[in-house]
Structures are given as C-alpha cells and as structure tokens.
N, C-alpha and C positions, 0 to 999 in steps of 0.2 A: 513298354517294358522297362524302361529306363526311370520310367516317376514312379514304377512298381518297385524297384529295387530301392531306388531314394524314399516312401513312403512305408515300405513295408520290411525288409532284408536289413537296411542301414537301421533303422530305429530298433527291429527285433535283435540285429547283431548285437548291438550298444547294450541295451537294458537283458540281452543274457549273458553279455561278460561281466556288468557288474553285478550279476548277481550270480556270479560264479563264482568268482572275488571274495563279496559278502560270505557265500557260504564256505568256501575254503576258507578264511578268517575265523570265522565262528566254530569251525571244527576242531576240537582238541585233541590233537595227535602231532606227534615228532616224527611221523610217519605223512610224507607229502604224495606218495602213491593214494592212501586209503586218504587221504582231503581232496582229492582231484576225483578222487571214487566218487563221497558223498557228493561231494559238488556238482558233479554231470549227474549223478541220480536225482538227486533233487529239484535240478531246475531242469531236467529234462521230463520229471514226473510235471512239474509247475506248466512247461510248453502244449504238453499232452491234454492235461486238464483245461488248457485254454481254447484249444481246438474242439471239445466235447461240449465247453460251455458256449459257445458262437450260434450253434445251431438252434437248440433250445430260448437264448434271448430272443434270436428273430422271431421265434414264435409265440415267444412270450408278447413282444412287443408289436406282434402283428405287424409285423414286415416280409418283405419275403424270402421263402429261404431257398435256394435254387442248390441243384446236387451238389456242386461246387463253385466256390469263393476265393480271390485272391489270399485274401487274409488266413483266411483258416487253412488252406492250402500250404500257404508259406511258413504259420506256426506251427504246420504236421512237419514241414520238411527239415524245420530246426529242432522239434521235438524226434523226431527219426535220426539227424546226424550228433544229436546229443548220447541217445542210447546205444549208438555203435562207439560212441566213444566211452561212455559207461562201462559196457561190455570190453572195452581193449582196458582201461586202463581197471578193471576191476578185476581183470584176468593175472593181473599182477600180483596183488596182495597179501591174498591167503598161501599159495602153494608156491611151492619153488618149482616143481612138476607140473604144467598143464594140466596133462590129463588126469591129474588128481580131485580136481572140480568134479567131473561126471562118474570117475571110476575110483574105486579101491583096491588097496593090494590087500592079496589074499594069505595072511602067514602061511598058513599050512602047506599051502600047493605053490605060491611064488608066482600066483597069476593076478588075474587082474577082472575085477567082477566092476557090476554097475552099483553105484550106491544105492542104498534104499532109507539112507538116515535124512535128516530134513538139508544138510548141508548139499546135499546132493539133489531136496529138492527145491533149493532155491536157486541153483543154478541149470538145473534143470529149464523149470520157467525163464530164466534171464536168457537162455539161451533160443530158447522157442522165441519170444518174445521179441527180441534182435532179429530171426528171419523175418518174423513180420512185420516188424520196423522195415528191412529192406527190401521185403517188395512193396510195401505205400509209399518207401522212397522213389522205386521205380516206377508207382503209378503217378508220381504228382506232378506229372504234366498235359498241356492240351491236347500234347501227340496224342499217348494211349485214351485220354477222354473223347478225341474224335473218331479215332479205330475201333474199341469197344462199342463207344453205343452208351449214352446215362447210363442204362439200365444196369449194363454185365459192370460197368467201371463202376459205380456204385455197390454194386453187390461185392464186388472185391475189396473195394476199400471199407465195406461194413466189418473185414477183419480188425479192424484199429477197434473195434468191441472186446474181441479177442484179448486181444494187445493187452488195455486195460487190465481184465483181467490177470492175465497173467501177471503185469508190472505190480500189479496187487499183492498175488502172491509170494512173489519174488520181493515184494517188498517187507510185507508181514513177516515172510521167513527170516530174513536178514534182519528186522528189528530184532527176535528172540535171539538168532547165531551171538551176534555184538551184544548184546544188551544195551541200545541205545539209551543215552539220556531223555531224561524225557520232553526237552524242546523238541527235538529230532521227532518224536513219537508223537506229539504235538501237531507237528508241520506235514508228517505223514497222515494222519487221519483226516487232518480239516481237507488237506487235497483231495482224498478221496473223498471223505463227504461232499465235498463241493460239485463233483464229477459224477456221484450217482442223484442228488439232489437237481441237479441242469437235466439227467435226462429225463428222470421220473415227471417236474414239471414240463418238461417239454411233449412226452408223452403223452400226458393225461389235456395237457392243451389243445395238441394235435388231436386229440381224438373228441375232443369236443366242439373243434372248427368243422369233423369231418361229421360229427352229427350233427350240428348244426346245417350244413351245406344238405346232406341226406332228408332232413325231415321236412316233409311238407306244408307247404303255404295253409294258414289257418285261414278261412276266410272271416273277414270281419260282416257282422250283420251293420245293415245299412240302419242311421240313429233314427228312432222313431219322432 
C-alpha cells in the first residue's frame, strides 16, 4: 500500500496541482471563484478521460485487462474528488441563492418552479453526475470489490458510463451559458473525442479477440 501511494497518489497529486495551477493561470477572469470552477472542471474532465483510456490501451496492446487496476482505480478516485470539488466550488459562482441553480422564482404567484431553460439543465446534469461520482467514490476499494463479487462491482462501476455522459452535457451546456473562448472549447472536445475514440477502439478490439477465440480451428490439408 505504501509503494501504491508513493507510485501512483504522490505522482497523480503533483501532476494535478500543476495542472490546476496552469489552468487557473490561463483562465481570464478577476473572478478567482469561476478560475477554481474551470480549473477542477477541466482537469477533473482530463482524470476521467484518463481512466476510460486505460482500459482500451490494454486491449489494444494485448495485455491484460482485469476488472480492476491500481492505476485506473486511483485516477477514478482523483477524477471523483475533483468533481465534488467542481461541484462545491461551482455552486458559488452564478447565484447568490443556491437553490436558484435547479429552481426559479415564479413572478406571478412568488413561488418557486423547476427550471426548464438549458441553465437549469446543466446543472441539472452536474448535479446527477456528482452523485455518481460519489458512489464510484465509495466503490473504489477492495472492501466492496470483495463483498460484491467482479460481477455486481463491475456492473456498478459501469455507471462511470453514465457519468461521462452526463459531464458531457453539463459540459456542452456550460460552453454555450459562458460562451467560452475557443481554447477552452478546444480542450473540451479533444477530451471527449479522446474518451469516445479509446472506447470505440477498444470495442471493436475486444470483439475481435472474442471472435477470434470463438471461431473454429481450420484444419490444414496435409502438403502433397
């Protein structure tokens, strides 16, 4: 446990503070709430994508890929504590009211409805998205991978699909809300293309190892 933390947590801590740094730096605002924003959004999108791509190398590279991995374990766990931090410090930003995020106030009547404009649903998603960041948080250890079973732990952590997802939307949304520059818009598409290009070949790999393995010994005729 101890060469785990020194190989993997020490190295991963280091290279995502400076590139927390970096991105806080490169964000132009007088506003250091909304640079702390971007900054855990982005390099918590960067950690996420790094954990998607793990799997599909191995099978690219014909190695082997077992349900779970140190490594990609520990980048889900800092991709997970980056998006609750995302989510706390992005709660800040826009509203001086919280629950201004999911709800609107209603002139007429002085109540309080659900939004149904895109502002509402990109937080929406961010907010879906943080639950399920926090329960792969709470799966990522060998406790519940030996309680469950591969099987059911696997099948649970197949939500980080989800996730995706959603941090998709939530991210799309929030390019249009801001009108990001277009570095920003940039660094958001390549990460996702990165993350659906890792599974797509990992896919189409996997399924060609498995027909491989499935089809039948050809017999060779013996040389005349």
């Amino acid at each position: 446990m101890r060469r785990r933390y020194l190989r993997h947590h020490l190295v991963i801590a280091v290279v995502t503070c400076v590139a927390l740094f970096a991105c806080y730096a490169l964000t132009a605002s007088k506003n250091p709430v909304f640079r702390w924003s971007m900054a855990t959004g982005y390099v918590g999108l960067a950690l996420l994508v790094a954990t998607l791509v793990l799997g599909p190398l191995n099978v690219v590279r014909r190695r082997p890929n077992p349900v779970s991995t140190d490594l990609r374990r520990d980048l889900g766990i800092w991709a997970g504590l980056l998006a609750i931090a995302h989510f706390l410090v992005g709660w800040q930003v826009h509203m001086k009211h919280r629950y201004l995020y999911w709800l609107r106030e209603v002139e007429e009547t002085g109540g309080l409805a659900l939004r149904a404009d895109l502002f509402g649903f990109a937080n929406y998603t961010g907010l879906l998205a943080v639950l399920i960041a926090l329960l792969l948080l709470a799966l990522s250890n060998d406790y519940y991978l030996r309680r469950l079973g591969a099987r059911r732990w696997k099948a649970l952590q197949r939500w980080n699909y989800a996730l995706v997802a959603l941090v998709a939307a939530h991210g799309v949304a929030y390019q249009v809300i801001e009108k990001r520059i277009a570095p920003f818009v940039v660094a958001f598409a390549v990460l996702s293309l990165v993350a659906i290009l890792a599974q797509l070949i990992g896919f189409r790999r996997s399924r060609e190892r498995r027909a491989d393995v499935a089809a039948p010994a050809i017999p060779r005729e013996d040389a005349a």
